[in-house]
Residue, then its C-alpha position, 0 to 999 in steps of 0.5 A: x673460657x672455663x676456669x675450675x677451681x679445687x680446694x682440695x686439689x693441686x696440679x702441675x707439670x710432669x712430662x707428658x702428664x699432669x701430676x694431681x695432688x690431693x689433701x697434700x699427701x696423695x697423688x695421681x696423674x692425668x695425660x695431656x692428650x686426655x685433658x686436651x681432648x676437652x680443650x686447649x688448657x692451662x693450669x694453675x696451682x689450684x685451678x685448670x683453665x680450658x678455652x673455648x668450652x663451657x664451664x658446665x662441659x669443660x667440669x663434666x668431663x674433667x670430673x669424669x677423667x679425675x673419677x678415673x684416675x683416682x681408681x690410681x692414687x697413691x700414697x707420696x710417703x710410700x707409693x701405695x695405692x690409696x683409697x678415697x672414701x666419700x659421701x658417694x662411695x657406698x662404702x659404709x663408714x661402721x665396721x672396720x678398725x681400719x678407717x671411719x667411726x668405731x662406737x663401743x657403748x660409751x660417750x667417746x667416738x672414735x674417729x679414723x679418717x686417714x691410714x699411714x704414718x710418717x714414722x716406724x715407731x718399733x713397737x707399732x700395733x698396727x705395723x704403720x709407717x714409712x716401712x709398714x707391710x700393710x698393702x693399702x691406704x685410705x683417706x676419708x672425706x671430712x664432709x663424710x665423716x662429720x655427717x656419719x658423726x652426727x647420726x650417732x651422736x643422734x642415736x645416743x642422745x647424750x650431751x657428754x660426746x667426745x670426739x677421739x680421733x686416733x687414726x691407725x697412723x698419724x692423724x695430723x697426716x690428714x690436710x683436713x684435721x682443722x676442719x674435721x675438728x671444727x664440723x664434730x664440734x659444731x654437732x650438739x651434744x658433742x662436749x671434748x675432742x681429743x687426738x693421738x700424735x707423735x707430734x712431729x707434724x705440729x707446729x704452734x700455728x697448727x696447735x693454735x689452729x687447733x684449739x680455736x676449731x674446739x680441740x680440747x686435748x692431744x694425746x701426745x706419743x713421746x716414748x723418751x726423754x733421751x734422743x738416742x733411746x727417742x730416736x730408736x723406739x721412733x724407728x725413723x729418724x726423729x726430731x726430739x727437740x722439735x716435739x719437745x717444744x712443741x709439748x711446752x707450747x700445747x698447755x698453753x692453747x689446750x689440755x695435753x697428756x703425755x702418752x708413752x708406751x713402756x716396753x721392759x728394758x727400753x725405757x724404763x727409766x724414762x718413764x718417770x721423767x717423762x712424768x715430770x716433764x708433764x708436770x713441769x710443762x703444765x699438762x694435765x689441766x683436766x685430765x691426767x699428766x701422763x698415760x703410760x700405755x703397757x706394750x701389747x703384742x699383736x698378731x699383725x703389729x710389730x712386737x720387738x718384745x714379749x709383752x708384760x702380764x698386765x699385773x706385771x705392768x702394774x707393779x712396775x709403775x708402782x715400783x717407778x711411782x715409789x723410787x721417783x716420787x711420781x704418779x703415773x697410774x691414774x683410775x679410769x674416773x678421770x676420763x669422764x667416761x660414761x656408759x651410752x647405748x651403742x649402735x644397734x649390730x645388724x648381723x649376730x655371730x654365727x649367722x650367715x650372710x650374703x654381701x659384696x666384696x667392694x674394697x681391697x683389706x690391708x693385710x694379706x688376702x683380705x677383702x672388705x664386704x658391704x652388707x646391711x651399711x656395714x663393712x666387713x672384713x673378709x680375710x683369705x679372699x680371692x673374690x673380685x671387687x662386685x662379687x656377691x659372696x656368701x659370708x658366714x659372721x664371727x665378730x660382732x664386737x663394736x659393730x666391727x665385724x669379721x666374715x668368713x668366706x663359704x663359696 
């Protein structure tokens, strides 16, 4: 007898099939007759039992039958196809806003381990969630990430490394936050961990679980104070009063900013009470209360409203911060942020390159290529997965590159 065993895995019966159940959130299936070719089997929430093989046979071959059936997993919140990003993949984790390490020249590394979201907030910049028009999702291996994570901070030498995570979507979405934060912690010279939520997702055990990985900060998105006018710029159906109190009880195991974006004529008036509320409820310990963001518009992102001028958005908060005796603006110091050598880029603009297309893009026709340990995003693609292609460089910003396809 042959028992395996799976962490990150859950199986249970489904007709003919045996539906898999990856990191809570994923999903995928495997026929009977494909498992029983194997041996006579059972299965049990987190394990598979198979007669009569050994165990060295019988974990062979069904890895073989589980690499190929995640070439079909999808996402349980809306069914797309999903992508998993490991150690083996060849898929670098540098160059692409999508998922894996974004380093822009200072102490914060930016963290993106999953895609998706479990709400459709109106003024989304990245068009995620339950109603996005993004066509693909991707999960990241935690081992992965962390690993990747430490060669950077290697690179910097710095002792004043913070860790953001601030997947595109809900991060709290990926089952392995607790032990992502716990292994970016664990690397030397990493100093403050901090994570973007809606907030929807935690609970105090969560928090507390958090916290004693080494979370120092949450960013919490809270847009409003009234539930109607919450509920409207969630896009979905949204529970105010949980996220409420979950705000109150976050001071009390870590820092907490509050972080609404203000759209002109939505949420005005909600914004400075959303300052007191911060203030109320302790947040703010060593960084700012509140983080109001201004609404951008983006070429890919919903934008329900022309976005204000940057002086525009200015002179508003100012106005807020006169009428209702609050502060909302805060200087950049108070975000210890420090300039630190950024990874060297491998391509420079206007060159051309030859890659290989090995990931589908999230918008339209795009392709993501691999050369030289970077991803870059291809868009008007029609090349297959393993074409060689010829691209010709125009971003390089933040090693996060952009290619245009020459044959």
């Amino acid at each position: 007898m042959a028992e395996l065993v799976f962490k990150d895995l859950t199986f249970e019966k489904d007709k003919d099939k045996i539906k898999i159940s990856f990191l809570r959130l994923f999903y995928t299936y495997l026929d009977d007759e494909a498992i029983k070719k194997i041996a006579p089997f059972e299965i049990n929430k987190n394990s598979i039992i198979f007669k009569n093989v050994s165990e060295h046979s019988a974990r062979k071959k069904f890895e073989f039958l589980l690499y190929n059936s995640f070439k079909s997993l999808k996402n349980r919140l809306n069914n797309k196809k999903t992508i998993y990003v490991h150690q083996s993949s060849g898929i670098p984790l540098i160059g692409t806003n999508y998922f894996g390490l974004i380093d822009r020249g200072t102490n914060i590394i930016e963290v993106k381990p999953i895609t998706s979201c479990n709400i459709s907030c109106i003024f989304c910049s990245v068009d995620e969630g339950p109603y996005s028009r993004r066509k693909v999702d991707f999960v990241v291996e935690k081992d992965y990430i962390v690993n990747e994570f430490r060669k950077i901070v290697g690179f910097k030498q710095g002792n004043n490394i913070d860790a953001h995570i601030n997947s595109q979507g809900e991060p709290t979405l990926y089952a392995d936050m607790v032990e992502l934060v716990n292994g970016i912690m664990s690397i030397k010279g990493v100093k403050t961990s901090s994570i973007d939520t809606n907030g929807t997702l935690l609970s105090k055990q969560l928090v507390d679980e958090l916290a004693e990985a080494g979370l120092t900060r949450i960013n919490l998105s809270l847009n409003a104070l009234d539930p109607e006018k919450a509920k409207h710029l969630a896009g979905y159906p949204y529970n105010l009063n949980k996220v409420l109190e979950i705000a109150r009880y976050i001071p009390t195991k870590m820092d907490l900013i509050i972080a609404p974006v203000w759209m002109s004529g939505y949420n005005d008036e909600e914004i400075p009470k959303l300052a007191k509320f911060a203030e109320e409820i302790g947040a703010g310990k060593n960084c700012p209360p509140i983080g109001v963001q201004n609404m951008l518009n983006y070429r890919f992102g919903r934008n329900p409203v022309e976005s204000a001028p940057m002086e525009e958005f200015y002179k508003k908060m100012k106005e807020l911060e006169k009428k209702h005796d609050v502060k909302l603006i805060f200087d950049k110091s108070a975000f210890d942020v420090e300039e630190l050598p950024e990874l060297p880029k491998p391509f420079r603009k206007g060159q051309v390159i030859e890659a290989e297309i090995v990931l589908p893009g999230r918008i339209g026709n795009e392709m993501l290529a691999v050369a030289k340990d970077r991803l870059i995003s291809v868009p008007d693609c029609n090349k297959e997965i393993g074409s060689k292609v010829k691209l010709k460089i125009k971003r390089t910003k933040h090693n996060i590159f952009l290619g245009e396809l020459l044959n």
